[in-house]
C-alpha positions as CSV (number, residue, x, y, z in Angstrom):
1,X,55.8,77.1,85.4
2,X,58.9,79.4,84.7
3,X,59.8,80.5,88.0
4,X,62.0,83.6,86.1
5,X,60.6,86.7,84.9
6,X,62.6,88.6,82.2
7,X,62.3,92.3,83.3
8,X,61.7,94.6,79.9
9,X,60.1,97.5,80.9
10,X,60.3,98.9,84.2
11,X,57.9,101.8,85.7
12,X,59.7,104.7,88.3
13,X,57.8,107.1,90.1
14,X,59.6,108.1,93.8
15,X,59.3,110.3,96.6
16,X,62.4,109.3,98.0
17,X,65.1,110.0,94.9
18,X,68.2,108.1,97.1
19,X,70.3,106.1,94.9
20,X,67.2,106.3,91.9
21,X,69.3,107.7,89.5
22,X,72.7,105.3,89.6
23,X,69.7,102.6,89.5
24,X,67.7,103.5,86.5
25,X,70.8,104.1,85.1
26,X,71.6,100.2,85.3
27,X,68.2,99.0,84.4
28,X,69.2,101.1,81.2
29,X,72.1,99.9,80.1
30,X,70.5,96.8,80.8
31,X,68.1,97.7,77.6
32,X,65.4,98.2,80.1
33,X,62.4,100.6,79.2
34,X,62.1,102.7,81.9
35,X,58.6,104.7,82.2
36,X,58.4,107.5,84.4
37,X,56.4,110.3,85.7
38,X,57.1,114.0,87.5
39,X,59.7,115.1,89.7
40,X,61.1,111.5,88.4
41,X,61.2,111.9,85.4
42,X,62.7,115.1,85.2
43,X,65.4,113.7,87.3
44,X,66.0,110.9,85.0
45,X,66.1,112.8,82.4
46,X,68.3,115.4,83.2
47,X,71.2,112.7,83.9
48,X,70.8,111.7,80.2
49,X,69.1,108.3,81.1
50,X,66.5,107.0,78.4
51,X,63.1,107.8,80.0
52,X,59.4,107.9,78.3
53,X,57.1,110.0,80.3
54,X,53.9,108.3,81.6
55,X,51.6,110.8,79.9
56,X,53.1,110.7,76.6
57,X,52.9,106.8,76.9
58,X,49.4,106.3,78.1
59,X,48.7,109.5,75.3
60,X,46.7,111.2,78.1
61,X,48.3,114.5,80.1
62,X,49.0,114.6,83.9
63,X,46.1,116.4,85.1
64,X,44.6,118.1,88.3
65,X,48.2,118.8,89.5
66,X,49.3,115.9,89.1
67,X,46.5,114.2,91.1
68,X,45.8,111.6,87.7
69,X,48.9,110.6,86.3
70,X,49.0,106.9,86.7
71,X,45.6,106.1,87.1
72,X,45.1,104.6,83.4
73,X,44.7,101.3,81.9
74,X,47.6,101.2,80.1
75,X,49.6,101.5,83.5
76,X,47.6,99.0,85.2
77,X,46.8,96.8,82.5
78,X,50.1,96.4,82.2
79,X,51.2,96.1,85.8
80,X,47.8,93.4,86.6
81,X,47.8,91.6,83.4
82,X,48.8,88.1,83.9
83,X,50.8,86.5,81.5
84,X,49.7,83.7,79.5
85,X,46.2,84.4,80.6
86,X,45.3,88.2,79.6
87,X,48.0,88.3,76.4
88,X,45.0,88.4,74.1
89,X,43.1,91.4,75.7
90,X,45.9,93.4,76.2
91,X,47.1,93.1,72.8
92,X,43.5,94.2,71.7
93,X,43.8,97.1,73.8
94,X,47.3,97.9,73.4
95,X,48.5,97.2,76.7
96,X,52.6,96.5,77.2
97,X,53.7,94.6,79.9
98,X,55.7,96.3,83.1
99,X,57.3,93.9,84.9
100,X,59.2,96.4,87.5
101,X,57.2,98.7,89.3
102,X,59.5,101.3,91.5
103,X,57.6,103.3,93.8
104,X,57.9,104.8,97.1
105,X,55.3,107.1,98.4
106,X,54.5,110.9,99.0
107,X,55.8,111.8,102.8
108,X,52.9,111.7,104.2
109,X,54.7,111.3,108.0
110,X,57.1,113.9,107.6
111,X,54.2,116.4,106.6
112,X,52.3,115.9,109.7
113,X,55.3,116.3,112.5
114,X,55.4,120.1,111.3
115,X,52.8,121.3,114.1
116,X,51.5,123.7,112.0
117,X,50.2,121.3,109.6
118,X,46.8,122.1,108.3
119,X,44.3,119.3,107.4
120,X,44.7,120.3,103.7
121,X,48.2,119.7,103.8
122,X,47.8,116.5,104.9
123,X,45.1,115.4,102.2
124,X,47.6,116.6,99.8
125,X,50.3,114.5,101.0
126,X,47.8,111.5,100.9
127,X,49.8,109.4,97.7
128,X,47.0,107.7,95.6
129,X,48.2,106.2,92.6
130,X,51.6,105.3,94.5
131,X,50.0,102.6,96.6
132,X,47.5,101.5,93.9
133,X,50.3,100.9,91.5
134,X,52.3,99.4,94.5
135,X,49.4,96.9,95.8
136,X,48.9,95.9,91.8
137,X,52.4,94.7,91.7
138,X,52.8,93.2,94.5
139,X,49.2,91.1,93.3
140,X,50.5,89.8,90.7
141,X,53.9,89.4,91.8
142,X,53.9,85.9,89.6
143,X,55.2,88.0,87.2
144,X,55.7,91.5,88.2
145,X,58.2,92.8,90.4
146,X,58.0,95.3,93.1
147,X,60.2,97.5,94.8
148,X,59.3,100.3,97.6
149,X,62.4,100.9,99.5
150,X,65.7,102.1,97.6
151,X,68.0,99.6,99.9
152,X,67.0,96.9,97.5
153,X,68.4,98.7,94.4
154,X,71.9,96.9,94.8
155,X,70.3,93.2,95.6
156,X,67.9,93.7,92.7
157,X,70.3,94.5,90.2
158,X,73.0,91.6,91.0
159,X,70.3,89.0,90.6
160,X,69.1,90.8,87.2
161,X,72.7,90.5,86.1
162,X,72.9,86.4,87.5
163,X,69.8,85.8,86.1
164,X,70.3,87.5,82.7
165,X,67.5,90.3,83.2
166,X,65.4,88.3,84.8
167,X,64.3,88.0,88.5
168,X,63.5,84.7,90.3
169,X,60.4,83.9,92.3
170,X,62.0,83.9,95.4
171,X,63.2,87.3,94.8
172,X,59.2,88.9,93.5
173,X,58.2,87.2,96.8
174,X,59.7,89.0,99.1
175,X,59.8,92.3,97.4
176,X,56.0,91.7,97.1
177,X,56.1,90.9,101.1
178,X,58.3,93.7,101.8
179,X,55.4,96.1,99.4
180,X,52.2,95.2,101.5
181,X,54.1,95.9,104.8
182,X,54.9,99.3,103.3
183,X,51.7,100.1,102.0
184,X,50.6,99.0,105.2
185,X,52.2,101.1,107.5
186,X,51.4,103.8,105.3
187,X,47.8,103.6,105.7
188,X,48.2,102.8,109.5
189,X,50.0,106.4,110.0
190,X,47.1,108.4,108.0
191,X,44.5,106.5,109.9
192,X,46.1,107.2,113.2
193,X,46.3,110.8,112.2
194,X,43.0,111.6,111.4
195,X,41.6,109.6,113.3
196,X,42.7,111.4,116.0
197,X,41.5,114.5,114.5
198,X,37.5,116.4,114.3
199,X,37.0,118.5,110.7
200,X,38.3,121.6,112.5
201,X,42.1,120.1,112.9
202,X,41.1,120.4,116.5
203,X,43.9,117.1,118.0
204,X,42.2,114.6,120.6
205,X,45.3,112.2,122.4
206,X,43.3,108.9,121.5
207,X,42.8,108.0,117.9
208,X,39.6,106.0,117.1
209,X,41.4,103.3,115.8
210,X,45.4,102.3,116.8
211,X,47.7,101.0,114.2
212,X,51.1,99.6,115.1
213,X,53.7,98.1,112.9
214,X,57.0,96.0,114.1
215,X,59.6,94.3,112.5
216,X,60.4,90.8,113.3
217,X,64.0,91.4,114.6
218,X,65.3,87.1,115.7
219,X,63.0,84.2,116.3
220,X,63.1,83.0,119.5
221,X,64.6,79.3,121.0
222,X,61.5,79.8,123.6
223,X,59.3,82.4,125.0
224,X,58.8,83.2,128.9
225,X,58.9,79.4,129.6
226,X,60.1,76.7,127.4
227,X,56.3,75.7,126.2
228,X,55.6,78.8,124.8
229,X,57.0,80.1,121.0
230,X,58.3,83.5,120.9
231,X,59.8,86.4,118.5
232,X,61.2,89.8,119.1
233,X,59.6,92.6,116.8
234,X,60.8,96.0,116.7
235,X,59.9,99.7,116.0
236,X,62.6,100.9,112.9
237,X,61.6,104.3,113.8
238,X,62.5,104.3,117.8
239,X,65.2,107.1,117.7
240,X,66.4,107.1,121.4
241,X,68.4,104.3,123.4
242,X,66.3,101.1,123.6
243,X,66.6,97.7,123.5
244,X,65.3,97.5,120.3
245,X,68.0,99.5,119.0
246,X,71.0,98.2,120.7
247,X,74.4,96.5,119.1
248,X,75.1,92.8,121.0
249,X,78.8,92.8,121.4
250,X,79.0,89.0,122.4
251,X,77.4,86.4,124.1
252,X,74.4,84.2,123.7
253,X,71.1,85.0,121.7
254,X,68.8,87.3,123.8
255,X,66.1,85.1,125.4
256,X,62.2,86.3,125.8
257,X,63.1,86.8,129.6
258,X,66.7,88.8,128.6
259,X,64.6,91.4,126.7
260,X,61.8,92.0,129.4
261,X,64.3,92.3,132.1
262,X,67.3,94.2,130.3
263,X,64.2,97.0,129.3
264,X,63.3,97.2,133.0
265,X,66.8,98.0,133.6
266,X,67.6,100.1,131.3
267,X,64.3,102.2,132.0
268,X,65.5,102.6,135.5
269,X,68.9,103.9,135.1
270,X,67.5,106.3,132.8
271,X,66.0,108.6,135.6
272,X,69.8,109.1,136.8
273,X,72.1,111.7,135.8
274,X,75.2,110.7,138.1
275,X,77.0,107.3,137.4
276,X,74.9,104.7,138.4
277,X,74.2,101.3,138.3
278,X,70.8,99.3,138.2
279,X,70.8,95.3,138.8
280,X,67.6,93.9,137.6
281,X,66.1,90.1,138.4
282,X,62.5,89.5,137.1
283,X,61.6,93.0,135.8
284,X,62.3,94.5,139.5
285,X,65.2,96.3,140.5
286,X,67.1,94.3,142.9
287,X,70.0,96.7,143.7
288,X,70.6,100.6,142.9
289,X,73.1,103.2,143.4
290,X,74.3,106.7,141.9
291,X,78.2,107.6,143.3
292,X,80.9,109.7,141.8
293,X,82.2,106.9,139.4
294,X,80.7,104.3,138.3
295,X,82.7,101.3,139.8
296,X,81.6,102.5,143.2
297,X,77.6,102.6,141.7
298,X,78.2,99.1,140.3
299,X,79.5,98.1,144.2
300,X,76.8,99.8,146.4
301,X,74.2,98.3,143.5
302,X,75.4,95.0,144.4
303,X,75.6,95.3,148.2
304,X,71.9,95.9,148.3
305,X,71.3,92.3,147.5
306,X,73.8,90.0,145.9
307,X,71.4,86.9,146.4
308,X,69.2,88.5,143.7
309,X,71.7,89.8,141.8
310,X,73.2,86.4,140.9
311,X,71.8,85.8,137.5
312,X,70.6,89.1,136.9
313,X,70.6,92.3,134.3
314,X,73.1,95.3,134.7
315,X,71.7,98.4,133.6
316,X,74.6,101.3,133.1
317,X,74.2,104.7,132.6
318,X,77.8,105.8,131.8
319,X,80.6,103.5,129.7
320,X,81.8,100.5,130.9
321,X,85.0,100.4,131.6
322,X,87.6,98.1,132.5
323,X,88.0,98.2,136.2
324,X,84.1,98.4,136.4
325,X,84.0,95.3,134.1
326,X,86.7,93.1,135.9
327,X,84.8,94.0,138.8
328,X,81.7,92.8,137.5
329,X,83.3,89.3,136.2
330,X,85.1,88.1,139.5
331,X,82.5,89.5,141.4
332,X,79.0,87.9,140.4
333,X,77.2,85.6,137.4
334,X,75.3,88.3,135.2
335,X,73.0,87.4,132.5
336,X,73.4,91.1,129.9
337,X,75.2,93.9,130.8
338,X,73.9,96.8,129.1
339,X,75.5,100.5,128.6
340,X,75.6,103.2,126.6
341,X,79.1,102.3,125.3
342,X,81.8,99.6,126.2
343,X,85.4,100.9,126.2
344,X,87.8,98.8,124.2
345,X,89.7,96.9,127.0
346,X,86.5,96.3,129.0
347,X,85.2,94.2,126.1
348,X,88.4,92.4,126.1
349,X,87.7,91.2,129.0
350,X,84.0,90.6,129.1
351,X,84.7,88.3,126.2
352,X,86.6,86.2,128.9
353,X,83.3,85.0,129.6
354,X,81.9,84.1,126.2
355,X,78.2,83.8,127.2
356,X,77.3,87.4,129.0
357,X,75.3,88.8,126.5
358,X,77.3,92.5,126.5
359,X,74.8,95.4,124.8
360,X,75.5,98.7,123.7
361,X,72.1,101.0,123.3
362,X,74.1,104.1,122.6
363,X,73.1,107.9,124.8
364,X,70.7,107.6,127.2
365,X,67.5,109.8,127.4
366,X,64.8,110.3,129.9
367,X,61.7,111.1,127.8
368,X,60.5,110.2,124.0
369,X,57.7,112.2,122.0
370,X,54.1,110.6,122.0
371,X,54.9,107.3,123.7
372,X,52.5,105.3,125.6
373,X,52.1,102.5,127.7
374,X,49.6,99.4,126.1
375,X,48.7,96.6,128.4
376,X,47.5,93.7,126.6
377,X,44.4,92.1,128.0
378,X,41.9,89.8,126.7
379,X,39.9,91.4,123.7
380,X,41.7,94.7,124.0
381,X,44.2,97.0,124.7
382,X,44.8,99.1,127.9
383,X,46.5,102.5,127.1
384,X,47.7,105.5,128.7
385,X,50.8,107.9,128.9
386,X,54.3,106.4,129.8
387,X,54.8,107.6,133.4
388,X,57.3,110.1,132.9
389,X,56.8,112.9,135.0
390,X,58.8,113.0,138.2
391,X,58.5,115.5,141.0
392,X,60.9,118.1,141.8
393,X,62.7,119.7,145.0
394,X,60.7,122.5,144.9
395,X,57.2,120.5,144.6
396,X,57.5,118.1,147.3
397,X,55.3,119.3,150.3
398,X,56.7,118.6,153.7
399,X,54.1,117.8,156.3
400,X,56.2,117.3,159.4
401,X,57.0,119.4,161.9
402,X,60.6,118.8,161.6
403,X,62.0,119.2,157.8
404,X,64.6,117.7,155.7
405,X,67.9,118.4,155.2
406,X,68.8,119.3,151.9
407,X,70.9,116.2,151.7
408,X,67.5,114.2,153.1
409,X,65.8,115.6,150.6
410,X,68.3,114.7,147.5
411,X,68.2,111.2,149.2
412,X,64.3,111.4,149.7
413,X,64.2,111.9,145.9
414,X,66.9,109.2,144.4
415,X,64.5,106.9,147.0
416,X,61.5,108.0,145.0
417,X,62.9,107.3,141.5
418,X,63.7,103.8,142.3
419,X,59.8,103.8,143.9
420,X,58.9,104.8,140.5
421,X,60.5,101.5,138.9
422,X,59.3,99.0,141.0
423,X,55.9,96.7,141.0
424,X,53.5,97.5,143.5
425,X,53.4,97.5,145.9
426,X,57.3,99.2,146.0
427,X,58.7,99.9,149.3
428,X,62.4,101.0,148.8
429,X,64.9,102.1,151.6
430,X,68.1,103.7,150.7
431,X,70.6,106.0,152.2
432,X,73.0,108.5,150.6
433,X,72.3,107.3,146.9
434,X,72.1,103.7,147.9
435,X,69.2,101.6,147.7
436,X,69.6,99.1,151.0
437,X,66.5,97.1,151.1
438,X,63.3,96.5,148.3
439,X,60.1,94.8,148.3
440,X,58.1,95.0,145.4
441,X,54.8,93.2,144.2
442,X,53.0,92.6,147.9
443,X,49.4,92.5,147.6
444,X,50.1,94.2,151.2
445,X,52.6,97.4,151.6
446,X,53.2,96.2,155.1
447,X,54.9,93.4,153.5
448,X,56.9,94.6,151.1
449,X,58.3,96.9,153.8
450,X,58.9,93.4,155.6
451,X,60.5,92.3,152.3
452,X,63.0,95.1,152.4
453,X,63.7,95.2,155.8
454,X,64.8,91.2,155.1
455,X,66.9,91.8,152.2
456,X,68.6,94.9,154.2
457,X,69.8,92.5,157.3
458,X,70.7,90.0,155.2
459,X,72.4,92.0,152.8
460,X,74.0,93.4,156.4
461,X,73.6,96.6,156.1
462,X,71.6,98.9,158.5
463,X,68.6,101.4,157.9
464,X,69.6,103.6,160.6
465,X,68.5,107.3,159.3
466,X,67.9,105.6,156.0
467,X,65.1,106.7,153.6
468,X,61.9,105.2,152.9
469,X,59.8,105.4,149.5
470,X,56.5,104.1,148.8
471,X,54.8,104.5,145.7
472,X,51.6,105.1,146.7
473,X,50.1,106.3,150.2
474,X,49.9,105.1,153.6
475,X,46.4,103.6,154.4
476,X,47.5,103.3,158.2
477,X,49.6,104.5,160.8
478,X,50.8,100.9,161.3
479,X,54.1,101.0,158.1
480,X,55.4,104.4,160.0
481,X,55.6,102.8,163.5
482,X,56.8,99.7,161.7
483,X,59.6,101.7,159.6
484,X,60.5,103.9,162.4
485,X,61.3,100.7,164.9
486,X,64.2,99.9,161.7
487,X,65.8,103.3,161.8
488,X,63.8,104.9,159.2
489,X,64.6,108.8,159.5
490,X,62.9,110.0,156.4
491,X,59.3,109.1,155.1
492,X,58.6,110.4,151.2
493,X,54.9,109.2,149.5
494,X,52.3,110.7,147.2
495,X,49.8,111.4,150.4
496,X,46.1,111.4,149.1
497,X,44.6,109.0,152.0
498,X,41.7,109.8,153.9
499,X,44.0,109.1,157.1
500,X,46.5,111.6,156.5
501,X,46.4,113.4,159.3
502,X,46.8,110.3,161.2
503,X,49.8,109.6,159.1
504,X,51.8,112.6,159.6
505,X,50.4,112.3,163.4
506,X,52.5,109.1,163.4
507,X,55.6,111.0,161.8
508,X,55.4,113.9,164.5
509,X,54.9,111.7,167.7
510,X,57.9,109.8,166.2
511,X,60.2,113.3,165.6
512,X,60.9,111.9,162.0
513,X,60.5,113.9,158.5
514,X,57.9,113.1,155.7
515,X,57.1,114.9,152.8
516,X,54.3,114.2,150.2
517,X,55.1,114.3,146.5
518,X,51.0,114.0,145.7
519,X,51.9,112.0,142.5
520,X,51.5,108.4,142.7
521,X,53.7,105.7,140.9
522,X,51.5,102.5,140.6
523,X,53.4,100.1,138.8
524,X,50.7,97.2,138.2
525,X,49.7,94.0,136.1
526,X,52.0,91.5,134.0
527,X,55.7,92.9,134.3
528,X,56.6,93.0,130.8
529,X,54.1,95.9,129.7
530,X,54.5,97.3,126.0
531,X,55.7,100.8,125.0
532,X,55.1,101.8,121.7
533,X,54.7,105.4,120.2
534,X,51.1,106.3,118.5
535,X,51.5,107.7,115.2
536,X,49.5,111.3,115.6
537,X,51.1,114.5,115.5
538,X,54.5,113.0,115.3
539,X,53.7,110.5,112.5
540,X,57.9,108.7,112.4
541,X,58.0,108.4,116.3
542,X,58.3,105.2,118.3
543,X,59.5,103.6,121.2
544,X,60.5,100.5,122.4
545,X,59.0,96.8,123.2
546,X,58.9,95.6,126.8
547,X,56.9,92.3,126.8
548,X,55.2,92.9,123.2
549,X,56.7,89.2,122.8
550,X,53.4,88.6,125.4
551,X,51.5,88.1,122.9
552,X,53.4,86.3,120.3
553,X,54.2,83.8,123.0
554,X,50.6,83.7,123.5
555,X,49.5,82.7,120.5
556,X,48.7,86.0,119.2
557,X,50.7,86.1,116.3
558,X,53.0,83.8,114.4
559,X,56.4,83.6,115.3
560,X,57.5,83.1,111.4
561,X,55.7,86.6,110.9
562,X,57.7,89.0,109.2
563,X,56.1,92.1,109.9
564,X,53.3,92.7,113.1
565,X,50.6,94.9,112.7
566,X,47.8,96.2,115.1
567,X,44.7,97.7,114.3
568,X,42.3,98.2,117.6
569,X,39.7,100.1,117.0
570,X,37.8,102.0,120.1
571,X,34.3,101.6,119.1
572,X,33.3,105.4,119.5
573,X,34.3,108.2,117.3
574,X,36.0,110.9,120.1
575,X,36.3,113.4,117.3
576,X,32.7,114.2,116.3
């Protein structure tokens, strides 16, 4: 079998118009036929290229505004026939080969982020012959080629001109690979979309079925533990700071356990404003601080417990800069240091130590549109809303008879984001933007507070008027007295119990302060939890991985995939 296909006769019909025009313009002076319909061929045509329009090829006119244009036998004869085997019957019928089919589809995404977009709207932006034409190609991609995003126009045309017109097998693979994943996601958006709609455009937050697509971004040496095979997949569309999107400076690959940890980190030190630093170590934070620069944030981070933080992730929230950086290096072993940006001397000298894996994930932000939290467990999919929200000043509710200070309360609050980040059950203590002591992932709060109290004295620093957080309520009076007996001043939890009066009669007979934020943080199941972005009102938006490579290391999926889909349906219909 002749691996090479001669191209002779090329179809274009594109959306997206980048670059279209420089390309047909090769294929032509190539003395390829180029076929075209529409916008495209107006286009073409205008910049003097040598175009036949579809209709006056097939001999049959565009009709029902435009809605049947390619859908004809002569177009998909030509694009399905298979040559050597279906010669004869498309000669009867008049059928010429197309062995390049250029398509990309009607924006169908971009329609449905207006949010005034009216069900109609969206039907109309529904491309039909586009992925028809698209799927045939990339069928019979033994001797058709297909291409369906415009950065392939360069690659495609040096091999035509290597290959003397012709493309190779290799090459009609992967564009046919590269065609189903398009056509793919495509189909995943519109299903998400209505499918989270009723016949009166009326929006429900849960689609009926969920569709997903990543792209496989490095294969992985191993995944959580050496037995297990890994990948990490990513979101193209993500558009805020994540570790899918960041740049690696230097250092080693990113293992499975880098990526789940380095997300956990950067997560946290995304609820700050101020400089601050965030030292991860397993998914928890082990050490955080906010201070006027952020050399001192990185320091009081690393005082809270530089046992854990041997080994661990460094989450930044401002650039990294040289003293912060030689700092870092003479001060501790680090796995990643991740930051917004890395100044220019500071990555001189990280590269002193070739293996820290040094990221740069560009501006932070807090929040991303339509992203949600998926759990992985077996036969489905837990989902919900990424835990975003975050109490203010003026919300919390003190219960005490004596009240905070302002400055307790700003203290009381930094506390409470840290809370936020860490595994229940999270005790945190901390004092003037300082965490001093944390225990996360007790089955009992009473010992995570005897967790944090540990790391405190043997980090040697004292909880005298110090803060303490806990992400979810107080069953018993038992963690006050506890806390109070370590110098606990300030008490700041979601309240809710059925013993709350007993509580805050614990925090009265002690003459300390407590307020209630009544929002609760639970931070639960298998650290590395996804966050992906459901394609509904916002069709383009995403968000970023934390331990999607679960699964693949699981078994779930092949590593050597190229693309990873989802499709979980929900068994009811929510919109009827």
């Amino acid at each position: 079998m002749n691996k090479k296909r001669e191209i002779k006769r090329a179809l274009i019909s594109v959306s997206d118009k980048t670059g279209v025009v420089d390309f047909a313009s090769k294929l032509a002076n190539l003395g390829i036929e180029i076929l075209s319909t529409g916008g495209t061929y107006r286009l073409l045509e205008s910049n003097n290229i040598n175009v036949n329009e579809v209709s006056s090829y097939t001999d049959f006119p565009e009709i029902m505004d435009g809605r049947v244009k390619t859908l004809h036998p002569k177009i998909h004869g030509g694009i399905l026939g298979r040559r050597g085997i279906d010669d004869e019957v498309m000669q009867k019928h008049s059928i010429n080969a197309i062995d390049l089919v250029i398509v990309n589809l009607y924006p169908f995404s971009e329609t449905v982020e207006d949010p005034d977009c009216l069900l109609s709207d969206a039907i109309e932006n529904i491309d039909i012959g586009g992925p028809t034409m698209i799927r045939a190609a990339a069928k019979n991609y033994l001797d058709v080629a297909v291409i369906v995003d415009h950065l392939d126009y360069d690659s495609t045309y040096k091999d035509l001109l290597v290959n003397k017109k012709s493309l190779s097998l290799e090459k009609r693979f992967h564009l046919m690979t590269k065609a189903f994943e398009h056509t793919a996601k495509y189909d995943g958006m519109i299903a998400n979309y209505f499918g989270s709609k009723n016949f009166r455009n009326e929006s429900f937050k849960f689609p009926n079925t969920i569709n997903f697509q990543f792209k496989k971004q490095q294969a992985m040496r191993y995944g959580e533990n050496p037995h297990q095979d890994s990948a990490f997949y990513i979101d193209q569309s993500h558009l805020s700071a994540s570790i899918g999107s960041s740049k690696q400076l230097q250092g080693k690959d990113l293992s499975f356990n880098n990526i789940a940890d380095a997300d956990a980190a950067l997560q946290c030190v995304k609820q700050f404003t101020t400089p601050s630093c965030v030292i991860v170590k397993h998914a928890n934070p082990c050490g955080v601080a906010s201070a006027k620069n952020l050399i001192d944030a990185y320091k009081r981070a690393f005082k809270t417990d530089p046992e854990s933080a041997f080994g661990g992730i460094i989450a930044l929230n401002r650039e990294l800069d040289q003293e912060t950086a030689t700092l870092i290096i003479k001060q501790q072993f680090v796995e990643v240091i991740i930051a917004p940006s890395v100044a220019k001397k500071a990555k001189e000298i990280i590269s002193t130590k070739k293996n820290i894996r040094l990221l740069e994930c560009g501006e932070l932000t807090l929040s991303d549109d339509d992203v949600f939290d998926l759990k992985k467990v077996t036969g489905g999919l837990l989902i919900q809303d990424q835990d975003q929200e975050m109490v203010a000043m003026d919300q919390l509710k003190t219960v005490s008879r004596i009240a905070p200070s302002t400055d307790e309360i700003r203290d009381m609050l930094f506390t409470w984001k840290v809370a936020k980040m860490v595994k229940s059950n999270a005790i945190v203590y901390a004092r003037n933007f300082q965490t001093l002591g944390i225990g996360a992932g007790q089955m009992s709060r009473v010992n995570s507070a005897r967790i944090a109290a540990i790391k405190a004295d043997h980090a040697g620093l004292s909880l005298k008027n110090a803060v303490m957080a806990s992400d979810a309520f107080f069953p018993f009076r038992d963690g006050i007295d506890n806390a109070v007996k370590l110098g606990i001043n300030c008490i700041i939890q979601p309240g809710g119990s059925m013993r709350d009066n007993e509580i805050i009669e614990a925090v009265n007979d002690h003459k300390i302060k407590m307020v209630f934020t009544s929002m609760r943080h639970f931070r639960h199941g298998f650290n590395y939890a996804w966050t992906c972005s459901l394609v509904l009102e916002k069709a383009s938006r995403a968000a970023c991985l934390d331990s999607f490579m679960s699964t693949i290391g699981s078994g779930y999926v092949t590593p050597s995939s190229t693309l990873l889909c989802f499709n979980i349906s929900s068994g009811a219909c929510q919109g009827a």
